[in-house]
One Martini backbone bead per residue (centre of mass of N, CA, C, O) as a GRO file, in nm:
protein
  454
    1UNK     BB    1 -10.292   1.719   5.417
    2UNK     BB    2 -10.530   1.781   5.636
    3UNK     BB    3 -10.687   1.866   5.945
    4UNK     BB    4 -10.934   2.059   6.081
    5UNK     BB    5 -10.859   2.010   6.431
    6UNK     BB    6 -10.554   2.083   6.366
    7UNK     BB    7 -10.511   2.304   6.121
    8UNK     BB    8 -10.671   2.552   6.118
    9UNK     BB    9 -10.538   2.756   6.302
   10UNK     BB   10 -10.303   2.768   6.147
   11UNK     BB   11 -10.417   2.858   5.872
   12UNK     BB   12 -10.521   3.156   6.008
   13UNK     BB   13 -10.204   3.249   6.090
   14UNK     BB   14 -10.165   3.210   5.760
   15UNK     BB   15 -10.279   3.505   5.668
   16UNK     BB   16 -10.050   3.670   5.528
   17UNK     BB   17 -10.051   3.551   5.277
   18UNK     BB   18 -10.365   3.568   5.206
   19UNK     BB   19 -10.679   3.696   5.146
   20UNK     BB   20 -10.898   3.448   5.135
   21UNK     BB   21 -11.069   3.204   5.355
   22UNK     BB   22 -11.245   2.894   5.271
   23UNK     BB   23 -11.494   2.652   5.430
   24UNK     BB   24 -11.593   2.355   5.303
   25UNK     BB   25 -11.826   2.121   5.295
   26UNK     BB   26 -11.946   1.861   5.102
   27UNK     BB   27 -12.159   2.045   4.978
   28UNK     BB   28 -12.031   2.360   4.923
   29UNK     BB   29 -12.054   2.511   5.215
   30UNK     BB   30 -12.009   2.764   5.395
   31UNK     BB   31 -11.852   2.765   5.734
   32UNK     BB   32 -11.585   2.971   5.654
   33UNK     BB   33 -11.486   3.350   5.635
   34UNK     BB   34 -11.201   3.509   5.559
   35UNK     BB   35 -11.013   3.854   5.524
   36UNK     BB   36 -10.782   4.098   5.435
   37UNK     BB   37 -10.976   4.326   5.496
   38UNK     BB   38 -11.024   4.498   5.187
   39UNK     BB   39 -11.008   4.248   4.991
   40UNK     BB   40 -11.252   4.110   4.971
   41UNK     BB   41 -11.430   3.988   4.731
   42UNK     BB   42 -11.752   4.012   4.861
   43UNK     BB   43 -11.733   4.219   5.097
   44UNK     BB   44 -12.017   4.258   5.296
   45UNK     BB   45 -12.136   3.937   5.206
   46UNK     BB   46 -12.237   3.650   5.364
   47UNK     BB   47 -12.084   3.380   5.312
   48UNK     BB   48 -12.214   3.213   5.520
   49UNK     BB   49 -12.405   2.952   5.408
   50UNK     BB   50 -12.320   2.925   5.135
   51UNK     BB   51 -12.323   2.818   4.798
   52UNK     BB   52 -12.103   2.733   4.523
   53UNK     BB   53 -12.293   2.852   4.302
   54UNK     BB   54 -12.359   3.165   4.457
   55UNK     BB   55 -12.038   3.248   4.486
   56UNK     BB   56 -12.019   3.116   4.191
   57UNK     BB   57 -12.199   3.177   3.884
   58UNK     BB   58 -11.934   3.078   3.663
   59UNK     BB   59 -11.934   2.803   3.802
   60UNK     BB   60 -11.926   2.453   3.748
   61UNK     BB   61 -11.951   2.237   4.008
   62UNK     BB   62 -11.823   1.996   3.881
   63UNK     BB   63 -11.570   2.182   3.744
   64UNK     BB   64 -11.455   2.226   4.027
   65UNK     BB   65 -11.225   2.186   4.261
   66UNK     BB   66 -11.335   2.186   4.528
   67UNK     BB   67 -11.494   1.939   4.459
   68UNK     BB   68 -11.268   1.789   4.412
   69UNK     BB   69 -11.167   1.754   4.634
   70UNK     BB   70 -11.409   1.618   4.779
   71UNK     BB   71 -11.450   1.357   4.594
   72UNK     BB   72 -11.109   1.248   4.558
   73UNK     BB   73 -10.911   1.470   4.740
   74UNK     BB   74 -10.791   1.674   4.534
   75UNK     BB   75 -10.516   1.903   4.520
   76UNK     BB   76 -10.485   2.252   4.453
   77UNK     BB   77 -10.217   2.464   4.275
   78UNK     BB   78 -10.210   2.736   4.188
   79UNK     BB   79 -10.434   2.882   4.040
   80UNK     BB   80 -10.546   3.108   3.744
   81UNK     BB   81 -10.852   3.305   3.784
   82UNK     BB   82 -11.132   3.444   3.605
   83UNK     BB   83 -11.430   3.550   3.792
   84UNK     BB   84 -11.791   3.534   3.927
   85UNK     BB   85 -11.913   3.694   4.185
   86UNK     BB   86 -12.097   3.764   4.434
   87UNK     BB   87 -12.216   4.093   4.306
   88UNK     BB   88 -12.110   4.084   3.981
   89UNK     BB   89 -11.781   4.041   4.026
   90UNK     BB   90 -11.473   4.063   3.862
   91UNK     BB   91 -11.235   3.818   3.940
   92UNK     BB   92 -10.830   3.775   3.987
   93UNK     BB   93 -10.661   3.502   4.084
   94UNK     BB   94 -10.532   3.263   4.317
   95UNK     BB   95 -10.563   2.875   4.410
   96UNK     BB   96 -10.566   2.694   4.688
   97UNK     BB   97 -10.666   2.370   4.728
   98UNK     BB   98 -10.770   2.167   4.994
   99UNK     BB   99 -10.831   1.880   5.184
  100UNK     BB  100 -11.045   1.701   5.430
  101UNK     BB  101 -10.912   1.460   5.638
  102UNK     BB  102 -11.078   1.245   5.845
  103UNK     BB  103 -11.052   0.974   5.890
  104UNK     BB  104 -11.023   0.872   5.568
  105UNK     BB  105 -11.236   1.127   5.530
  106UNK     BB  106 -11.366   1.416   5.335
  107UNK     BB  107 -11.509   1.688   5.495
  108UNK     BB  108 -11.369   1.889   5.299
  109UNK     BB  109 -11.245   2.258   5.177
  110UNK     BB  110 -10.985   2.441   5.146
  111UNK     BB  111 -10.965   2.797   5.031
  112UNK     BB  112 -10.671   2.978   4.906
  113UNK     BB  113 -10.635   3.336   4.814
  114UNK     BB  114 -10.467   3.612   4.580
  115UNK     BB  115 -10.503   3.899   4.473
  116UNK     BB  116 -10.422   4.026   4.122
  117UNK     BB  117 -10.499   4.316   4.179
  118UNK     BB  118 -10.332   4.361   4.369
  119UNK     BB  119 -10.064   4.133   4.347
  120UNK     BB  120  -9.943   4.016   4.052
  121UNK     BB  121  -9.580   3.887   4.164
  122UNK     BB  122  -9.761   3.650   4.347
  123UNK     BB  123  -9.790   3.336   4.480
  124UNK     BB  124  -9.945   3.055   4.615
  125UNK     BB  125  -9.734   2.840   4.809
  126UNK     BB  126  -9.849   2.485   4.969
  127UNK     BB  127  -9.775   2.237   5.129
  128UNK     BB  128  -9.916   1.921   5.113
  129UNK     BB  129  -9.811   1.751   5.372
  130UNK     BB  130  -9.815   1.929   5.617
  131UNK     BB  131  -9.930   2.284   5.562
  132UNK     BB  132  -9.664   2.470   5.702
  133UNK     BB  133  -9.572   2.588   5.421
  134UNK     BB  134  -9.577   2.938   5.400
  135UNK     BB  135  -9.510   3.062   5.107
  136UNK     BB  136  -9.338   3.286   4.845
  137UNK     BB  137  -9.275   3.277   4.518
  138UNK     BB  138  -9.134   3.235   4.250
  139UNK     BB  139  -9.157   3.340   3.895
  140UNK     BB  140  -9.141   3.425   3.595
  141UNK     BB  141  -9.332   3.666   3.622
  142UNK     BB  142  -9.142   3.799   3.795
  143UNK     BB  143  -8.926   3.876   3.552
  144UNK     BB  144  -8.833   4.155   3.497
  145UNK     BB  145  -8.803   4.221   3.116
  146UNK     BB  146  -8.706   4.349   2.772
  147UNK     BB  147  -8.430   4.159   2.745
  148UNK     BB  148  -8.312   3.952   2.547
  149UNK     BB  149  -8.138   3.795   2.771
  150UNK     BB  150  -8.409   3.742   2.944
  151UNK     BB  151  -8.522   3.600   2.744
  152UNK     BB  152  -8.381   3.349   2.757
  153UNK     BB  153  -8.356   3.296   3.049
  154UNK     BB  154  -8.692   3.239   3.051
  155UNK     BB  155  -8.683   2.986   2.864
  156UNK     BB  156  -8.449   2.822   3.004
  157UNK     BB  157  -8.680   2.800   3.245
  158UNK     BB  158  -8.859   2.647   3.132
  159UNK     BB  159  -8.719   2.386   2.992
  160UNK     BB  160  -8.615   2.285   3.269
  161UNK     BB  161  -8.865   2.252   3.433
  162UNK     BB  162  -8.928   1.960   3.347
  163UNK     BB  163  -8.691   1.848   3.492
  164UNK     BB  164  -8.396   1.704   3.717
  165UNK     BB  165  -8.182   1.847   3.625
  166UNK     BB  166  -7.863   1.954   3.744
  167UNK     BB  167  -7.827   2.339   3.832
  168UNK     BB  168  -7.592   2.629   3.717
  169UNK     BB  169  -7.588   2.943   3.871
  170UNK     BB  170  -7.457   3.280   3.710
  171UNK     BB  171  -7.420   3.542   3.911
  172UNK     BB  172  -7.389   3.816   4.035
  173UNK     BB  173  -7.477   4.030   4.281
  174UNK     BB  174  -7.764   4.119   4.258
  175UNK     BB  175  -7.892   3.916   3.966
  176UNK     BB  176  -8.113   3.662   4.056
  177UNK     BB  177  -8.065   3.376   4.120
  178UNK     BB  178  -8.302   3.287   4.390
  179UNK     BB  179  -8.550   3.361   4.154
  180UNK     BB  180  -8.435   3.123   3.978
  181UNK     BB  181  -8.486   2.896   4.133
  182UNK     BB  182  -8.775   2.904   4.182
  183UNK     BB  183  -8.880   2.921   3.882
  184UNK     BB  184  -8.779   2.622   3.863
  185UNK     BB  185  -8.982   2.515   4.105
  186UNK     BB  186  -9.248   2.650   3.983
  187UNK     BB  187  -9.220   2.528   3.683
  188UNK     BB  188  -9.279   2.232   3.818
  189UNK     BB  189  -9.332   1.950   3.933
  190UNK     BB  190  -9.243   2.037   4.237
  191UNK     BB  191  -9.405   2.287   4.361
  192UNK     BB  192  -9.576   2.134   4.605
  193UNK     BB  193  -9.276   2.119   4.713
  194UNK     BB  194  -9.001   2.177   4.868
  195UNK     BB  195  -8.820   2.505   4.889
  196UNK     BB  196  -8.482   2.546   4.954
  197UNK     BB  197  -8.239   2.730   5.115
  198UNK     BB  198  -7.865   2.786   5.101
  199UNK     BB  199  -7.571   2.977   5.232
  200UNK     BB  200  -7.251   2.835   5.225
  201UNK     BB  201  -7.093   3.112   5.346
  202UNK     BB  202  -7.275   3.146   5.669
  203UNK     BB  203  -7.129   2.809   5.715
  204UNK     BB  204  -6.972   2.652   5.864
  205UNK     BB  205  -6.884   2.337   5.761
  206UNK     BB  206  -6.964   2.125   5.976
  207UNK     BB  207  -7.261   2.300   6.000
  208UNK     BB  208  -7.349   2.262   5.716
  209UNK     BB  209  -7.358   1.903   5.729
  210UNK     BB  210  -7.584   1.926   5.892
  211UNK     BB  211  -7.763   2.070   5.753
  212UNK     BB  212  -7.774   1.891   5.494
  213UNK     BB  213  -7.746   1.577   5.630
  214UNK     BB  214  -7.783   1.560   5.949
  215UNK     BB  215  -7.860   1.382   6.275
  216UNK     BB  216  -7.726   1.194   6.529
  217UNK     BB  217  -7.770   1.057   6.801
  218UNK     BB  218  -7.401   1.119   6.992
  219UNK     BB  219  -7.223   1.240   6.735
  220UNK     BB  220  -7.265   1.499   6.928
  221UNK     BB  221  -7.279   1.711   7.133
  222UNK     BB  222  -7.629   1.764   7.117
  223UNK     BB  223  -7.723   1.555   6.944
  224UNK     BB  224  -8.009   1.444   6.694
  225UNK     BB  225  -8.258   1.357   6.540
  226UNK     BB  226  -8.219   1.476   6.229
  227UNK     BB  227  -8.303   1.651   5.931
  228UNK     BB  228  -8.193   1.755   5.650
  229UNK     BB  229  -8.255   1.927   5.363
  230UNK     BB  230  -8.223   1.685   5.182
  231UNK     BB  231  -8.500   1.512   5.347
  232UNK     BB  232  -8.685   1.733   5.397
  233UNK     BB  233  -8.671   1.797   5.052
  234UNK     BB  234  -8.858   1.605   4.959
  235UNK     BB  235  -8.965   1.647   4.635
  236UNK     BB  236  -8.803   1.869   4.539
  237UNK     BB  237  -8.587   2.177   4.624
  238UNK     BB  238  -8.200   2.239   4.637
  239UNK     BB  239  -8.063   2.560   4.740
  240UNK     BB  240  -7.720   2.645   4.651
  241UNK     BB  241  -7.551   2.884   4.751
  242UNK     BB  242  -7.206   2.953   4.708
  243UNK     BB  243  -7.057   2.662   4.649
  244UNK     BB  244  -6.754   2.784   4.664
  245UNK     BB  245  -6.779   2.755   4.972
  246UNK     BB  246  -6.736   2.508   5.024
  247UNK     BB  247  -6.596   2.208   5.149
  248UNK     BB  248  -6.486   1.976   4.941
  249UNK     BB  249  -6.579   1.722   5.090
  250UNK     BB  250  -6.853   1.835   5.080
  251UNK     BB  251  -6.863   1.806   4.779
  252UNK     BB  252  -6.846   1.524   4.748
  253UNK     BB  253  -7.124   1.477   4.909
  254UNK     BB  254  -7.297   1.631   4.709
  255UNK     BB  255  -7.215   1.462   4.429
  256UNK     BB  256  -7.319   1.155   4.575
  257UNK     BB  257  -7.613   1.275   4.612
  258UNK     BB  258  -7.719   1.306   4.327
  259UNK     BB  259  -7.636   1.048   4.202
  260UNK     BB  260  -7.791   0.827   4.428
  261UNK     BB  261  -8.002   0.937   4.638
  262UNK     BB  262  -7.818   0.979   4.870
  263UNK     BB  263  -7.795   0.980   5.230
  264UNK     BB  264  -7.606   1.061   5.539
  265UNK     BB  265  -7.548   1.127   5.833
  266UNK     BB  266  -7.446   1.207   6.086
  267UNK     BB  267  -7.314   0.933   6.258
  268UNK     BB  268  -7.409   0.715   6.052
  269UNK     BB  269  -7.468   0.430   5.851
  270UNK     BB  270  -7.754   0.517   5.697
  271UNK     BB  271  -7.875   0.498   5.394
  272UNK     BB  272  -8.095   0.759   5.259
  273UNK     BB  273  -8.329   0.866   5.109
  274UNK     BB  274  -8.386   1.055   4.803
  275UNK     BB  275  -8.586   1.361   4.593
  276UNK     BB  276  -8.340   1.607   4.508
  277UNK     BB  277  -8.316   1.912   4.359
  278UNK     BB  278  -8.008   2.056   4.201
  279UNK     BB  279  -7.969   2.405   4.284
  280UNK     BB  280  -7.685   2.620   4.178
  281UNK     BB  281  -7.422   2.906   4.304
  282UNK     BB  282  -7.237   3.173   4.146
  283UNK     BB  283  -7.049   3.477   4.137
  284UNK     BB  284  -6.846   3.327   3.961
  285UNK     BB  285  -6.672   3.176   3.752
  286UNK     BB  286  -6.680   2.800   3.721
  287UNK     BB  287  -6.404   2.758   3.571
  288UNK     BB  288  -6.231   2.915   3.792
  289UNK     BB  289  -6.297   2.800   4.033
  290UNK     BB  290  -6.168   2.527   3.960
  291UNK     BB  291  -5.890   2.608   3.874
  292UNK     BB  292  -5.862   2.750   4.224
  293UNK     BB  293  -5.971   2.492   4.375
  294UNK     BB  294  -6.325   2.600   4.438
  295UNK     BB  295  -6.416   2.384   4.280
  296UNK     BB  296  -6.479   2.101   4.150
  297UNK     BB  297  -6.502   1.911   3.878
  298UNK     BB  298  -6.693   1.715   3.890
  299UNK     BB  299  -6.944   1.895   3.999
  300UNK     BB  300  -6.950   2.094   3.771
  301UNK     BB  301  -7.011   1.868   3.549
  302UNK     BB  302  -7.302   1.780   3.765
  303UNK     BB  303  -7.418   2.113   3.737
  304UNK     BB  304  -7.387   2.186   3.445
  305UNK     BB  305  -7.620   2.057   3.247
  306UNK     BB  306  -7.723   2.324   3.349
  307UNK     BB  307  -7.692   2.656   3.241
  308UNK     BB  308  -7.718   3.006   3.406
  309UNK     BB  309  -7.642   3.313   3.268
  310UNK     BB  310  -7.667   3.645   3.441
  311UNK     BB  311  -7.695   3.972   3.371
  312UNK     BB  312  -7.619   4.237   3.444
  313UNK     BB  313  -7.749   4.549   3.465
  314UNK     BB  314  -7.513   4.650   3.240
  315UNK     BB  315  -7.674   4.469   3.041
  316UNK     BB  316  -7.993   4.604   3.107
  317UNK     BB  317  -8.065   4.902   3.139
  318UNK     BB  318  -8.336   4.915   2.962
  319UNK     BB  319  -8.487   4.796   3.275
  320UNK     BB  320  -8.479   5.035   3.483
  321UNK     BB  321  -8.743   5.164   3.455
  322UNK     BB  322  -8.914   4.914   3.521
  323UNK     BB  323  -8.819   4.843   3.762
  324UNK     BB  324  -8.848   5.119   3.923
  325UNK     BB  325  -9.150   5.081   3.904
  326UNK     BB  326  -9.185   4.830   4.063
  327UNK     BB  327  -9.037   4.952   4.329
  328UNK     BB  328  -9.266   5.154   4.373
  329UNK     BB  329  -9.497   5.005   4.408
  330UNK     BB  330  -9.395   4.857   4.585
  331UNK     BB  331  -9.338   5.084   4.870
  332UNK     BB  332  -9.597   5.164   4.855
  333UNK     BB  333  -9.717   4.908   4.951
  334UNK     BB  334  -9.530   4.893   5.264
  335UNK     BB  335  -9.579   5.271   5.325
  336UNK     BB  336  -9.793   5.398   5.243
  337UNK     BB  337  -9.762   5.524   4.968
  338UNK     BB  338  -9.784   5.807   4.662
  339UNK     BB  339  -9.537   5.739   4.448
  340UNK     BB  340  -9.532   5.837   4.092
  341UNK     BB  341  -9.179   5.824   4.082
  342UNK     BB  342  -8.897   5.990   3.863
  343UNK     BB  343  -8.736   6.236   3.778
  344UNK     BB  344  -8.510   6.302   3.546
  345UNK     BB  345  -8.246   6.305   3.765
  346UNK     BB  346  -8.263   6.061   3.846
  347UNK     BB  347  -8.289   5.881   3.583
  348UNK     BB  348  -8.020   5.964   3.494
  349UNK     BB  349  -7.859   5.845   3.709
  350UNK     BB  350  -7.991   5.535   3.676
  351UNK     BB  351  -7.863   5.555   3.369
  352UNK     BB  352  -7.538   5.583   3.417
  353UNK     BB  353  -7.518   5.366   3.694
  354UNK     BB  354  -7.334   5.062   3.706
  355UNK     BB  355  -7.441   4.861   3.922
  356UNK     BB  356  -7.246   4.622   4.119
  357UNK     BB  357  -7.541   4.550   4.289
  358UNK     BB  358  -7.746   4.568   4.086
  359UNK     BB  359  -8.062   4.532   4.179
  360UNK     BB  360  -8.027   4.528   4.483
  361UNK     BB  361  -7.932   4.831   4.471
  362UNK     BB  362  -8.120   4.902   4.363
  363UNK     BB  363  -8.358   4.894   4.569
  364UNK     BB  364  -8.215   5.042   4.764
  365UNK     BB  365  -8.252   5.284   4.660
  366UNK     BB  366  -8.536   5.352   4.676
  367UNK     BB  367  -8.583   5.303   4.943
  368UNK     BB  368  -8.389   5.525   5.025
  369UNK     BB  369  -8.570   5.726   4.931
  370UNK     BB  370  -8.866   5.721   5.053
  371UNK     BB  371  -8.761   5.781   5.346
  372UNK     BB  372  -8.716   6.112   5.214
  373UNK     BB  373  -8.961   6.160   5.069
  374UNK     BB  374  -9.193   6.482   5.019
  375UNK     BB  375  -9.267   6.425   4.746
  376UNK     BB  376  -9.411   6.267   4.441
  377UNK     BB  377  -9.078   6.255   4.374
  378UNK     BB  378  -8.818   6.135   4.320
  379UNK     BB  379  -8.463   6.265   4.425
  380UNK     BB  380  -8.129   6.333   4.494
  381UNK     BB  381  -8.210   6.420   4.760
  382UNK     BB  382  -8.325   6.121   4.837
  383UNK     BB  383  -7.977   6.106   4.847
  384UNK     BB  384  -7.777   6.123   5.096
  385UNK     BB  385  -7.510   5.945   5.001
  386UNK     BB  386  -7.392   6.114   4.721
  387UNK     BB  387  -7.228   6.325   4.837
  388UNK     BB  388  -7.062   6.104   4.993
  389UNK     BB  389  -6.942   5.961   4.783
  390UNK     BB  390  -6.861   6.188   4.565
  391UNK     BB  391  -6.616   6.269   4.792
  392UNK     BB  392  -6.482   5.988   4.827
  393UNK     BB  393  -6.420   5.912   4.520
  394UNK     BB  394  -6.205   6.158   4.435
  395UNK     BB  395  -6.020   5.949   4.742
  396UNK     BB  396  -5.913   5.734   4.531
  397UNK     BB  397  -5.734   5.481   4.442
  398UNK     BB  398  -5.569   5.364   4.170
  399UNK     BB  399  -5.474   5.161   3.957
  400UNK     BB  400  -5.150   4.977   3.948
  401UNK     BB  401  -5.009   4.847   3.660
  402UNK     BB  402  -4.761   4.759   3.838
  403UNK     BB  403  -4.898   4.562   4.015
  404UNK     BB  404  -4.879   4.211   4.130
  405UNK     BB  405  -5.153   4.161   4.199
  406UNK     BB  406  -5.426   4.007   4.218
  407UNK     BB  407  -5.772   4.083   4.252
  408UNK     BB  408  -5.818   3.876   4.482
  409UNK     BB  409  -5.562   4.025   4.663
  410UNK     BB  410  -5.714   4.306   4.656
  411UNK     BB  411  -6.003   4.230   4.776
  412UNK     BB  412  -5.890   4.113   5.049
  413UNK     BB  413  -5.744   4.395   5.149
  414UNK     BB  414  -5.974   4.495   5.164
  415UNK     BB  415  -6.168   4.374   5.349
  416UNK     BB  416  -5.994   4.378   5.607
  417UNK     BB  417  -5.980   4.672   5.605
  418UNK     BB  418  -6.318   4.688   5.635
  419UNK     BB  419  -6.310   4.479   5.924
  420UNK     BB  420  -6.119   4.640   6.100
  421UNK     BB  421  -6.278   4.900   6.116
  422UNK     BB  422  -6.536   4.812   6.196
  423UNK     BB  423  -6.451   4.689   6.478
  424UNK     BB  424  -6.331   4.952   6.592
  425UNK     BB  425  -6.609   5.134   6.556
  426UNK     BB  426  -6.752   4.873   6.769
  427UNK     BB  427  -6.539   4.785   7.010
  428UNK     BB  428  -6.519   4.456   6.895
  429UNK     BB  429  -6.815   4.413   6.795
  430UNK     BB  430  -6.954   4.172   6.589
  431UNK     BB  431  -7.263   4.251   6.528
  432UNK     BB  432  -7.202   4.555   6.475
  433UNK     BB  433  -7.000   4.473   6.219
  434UNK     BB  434  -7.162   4.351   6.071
  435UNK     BB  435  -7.382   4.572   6.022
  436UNK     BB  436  -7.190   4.741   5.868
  437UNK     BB  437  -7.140   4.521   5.646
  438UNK     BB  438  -7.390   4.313   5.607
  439UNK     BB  439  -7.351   4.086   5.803
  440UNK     BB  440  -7.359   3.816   5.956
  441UNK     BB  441  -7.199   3.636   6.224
  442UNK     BB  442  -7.167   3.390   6.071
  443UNK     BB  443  -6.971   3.529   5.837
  444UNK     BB  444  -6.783   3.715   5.973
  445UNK     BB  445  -6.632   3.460   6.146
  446UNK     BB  446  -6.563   3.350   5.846
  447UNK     BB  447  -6.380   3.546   5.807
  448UNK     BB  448  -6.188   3.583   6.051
  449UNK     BB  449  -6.087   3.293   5.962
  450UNK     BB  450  -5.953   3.340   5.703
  451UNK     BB  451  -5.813   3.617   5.768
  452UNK     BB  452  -5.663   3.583   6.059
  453UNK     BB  453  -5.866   3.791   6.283
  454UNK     BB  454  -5.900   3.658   6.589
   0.00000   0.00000   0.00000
């Protein structure tokens, strides 16, 4: 709920989330009202002081969301609807009402909306409780694809969505996780708490756990009474990526986290309740994770109760026209430009392309064609990295088949080999070497203690 006196100015600052934002007194007249840009429902229209049945012609009174708001008090979350508003415009938007609550008693309702006429492929999510997680949430909408494979993929987030079973998804690096976590928890009861990630592998273990369960005053030098993402996140939903990378015993405490709904702090005594929904990731196999002794088996089979398998990008080619069109709408809107699409020989390029990077990859592509397009459509020219790739390729080592190291073994020495490099290029600097590998400093800080390279 939130309080008009205390939170006003707070929701007019998380105005870049919403198009447009109205605060209506008891009686149902607008007190306030602001637009981003010129996105604004109304026009030129002066909103303030206009009565809700003014402002909105085609809907009941009785029957809006906004009076249910006032009289109830009851708080509305991402309702879609298309409606007619003064001016004789239609329009279909995304609406959050809250109510106003001063010392007990109902003041008034604020309105918060995103125009899908603008932006379709986002709703807008704002948490109940405190009123300040003003977060864009991906839904099974946001998952665009023709492909029977993911046609499965967007049921199984339907069905999963109704309980509170813990979830583990498997799919390659930018196969689109911690999208299908977010729309298991847009599409479920917990929708309006709080959806948490954490990837597992950019925290050292220690601080993941301080992190994970959080801290009491004294527990080690410099510690706080502070709520870790368990306890900070009840009611709600929490993604753990990379999941085979926490450390078993810490594996250990989030398997008793999940059956008990209790944790306890670092360094306290006491347990306390929780009540969060665990969506977990890896990008490996999890049965072979098992296997290899980086995953517990006990925690696989208590977050295996629903597994979801993402396909890579190559095995949903057919998808690839859909999403390159799609990031192109995207960019034209970020870019403020007004590229077409892509010519011939681009799009003959990107259904190929093996796309090893998946989705991500293909975004990051299209992106760096942007930067460098002059023309109307993207084209291969606009893909400086190509011929430097090409020319690259050549001078690849092949796989022999006769070497007796395993893929994993081989991986790693590419790693090492990869961050060594960067390190000397960078002139010992971790930060520049980060960046160069695309990794953050504390990823790669435990990649050089992983690989005794400090």
């Amino acid at each position: 709920m939130l309080k008009l006196r205390e939170n006003v100015l707070e929701l007019l600052d998380s105005h870049n989330y919403f198009d447009n934002l109205i605060i209506f007194d008891t009686d149902g007249r607008a007190v306030y009202y602001d637009s981003q840009g010129t996105s604004g429902i109304f026009g030129d229209i002066d909103v303030v002081g206009k009565t809700l049945s003014e402002l909105y012609p085609g809907v009941d009174p009785e029957e809006s969301v906004i009076m249910k708001a006032i009289r109830e008090g009851t708080p509305t979350y991402n309702l879609q609807e298309t409606t007619r508003v003064l001016g004789g415009r239609q329009i279909s938007h995304v609406i959050t009402v809250l109510p106003i609550i001063e010392n007990g008693q109902v003041t008034g309702a604020v309105e918060a909306t995103i125009n899908t006429a603008v932006d379709t492929r986002h709703n807008i999510y704002i948490t109940p409780e405190t009123g300040r997680r003003h977060r864009q949430l991906y839904t099974t909408e946001d998952i665009i694809s023709e492909n029977p494979l993911m046609r499965r993929v967007k049921e199984k987030i339907t069905k999963v969505s109704r309980t509170d079973s813990p979830v583990m998804i498997y799919g390659k690096t930018g196969t689109g996780k911690e999208m299908v976590a977010e729309a298991i928890h847009t599409g479920s009861a917990r929708r309006g708490k709080p959806f948490m990630a954490q990837n597992c592998a950019a925290i050292p273990a220690n601080l993941l756990e301080s992190m994970l369960f959080g801290t009491v005053r004294g527990s080690f030098t410099g510690a706080e009474d502070k709520k870790g993402l368990l306890e900070a996140a009840s009611g709600g939903t929490v993604f753990l990526d990379e999941i085979n990378n926490m450390d078993m015993a810490l594996q250990a405490k989030i398997l008793k986290a999940i059956e008990e709904q209790k944790i306890m702090r670092v360094g306290d005594y006491e347990q306390r309740p929780i009540d969060v929904r665990i969506v977990a990731a890896t990008n490996e196999d999890p049965l072979l994770l098992v296997k290899k002794h980086l995953l517990r088996e006990d925690l696989y089979y208590r977050l295996r109760v629903i597994q979801i398998d993402l396909p890579a990008l190559a095995e949903r080619h057919s998808d690839i026209p859909l999403l390159t069109e799609y990031f192109i709408n995207k960019y034209n809107k970020l870019m403020h430009r007004n590229i077409a699409g892509v010519d011939k020989d681009m799009m003959d390029f990107l259904l190929r392309r093996e796309w090893k990077g998946n989705i991500r990859e293909l975004e990051n592509t299209i992106e760096c064609a942007f930067n460098f397009a002059e023309g109307a459509y993207l084209t291969l020219d606009d893909l400086p990295w190509l011929e430097q790739e090409t020319e690259a390729g050549e001078g690849y080592e092949h796989f022999d088949v006769n070497d007796d190291r395993t893929l994993k073994e081989l991986l790693q020495e590419y790693e090492c080999e990869a961050i060594r490099e960067a390190l000397t290029a960078a002139g010992g600097d971790v930060r520049k070497a980060a960046d160069m590998l695309g990794l953050t400093r504390q990823n790669l800080h435990h990649k050089l203690k992983q690989y005794r390279l400090e």
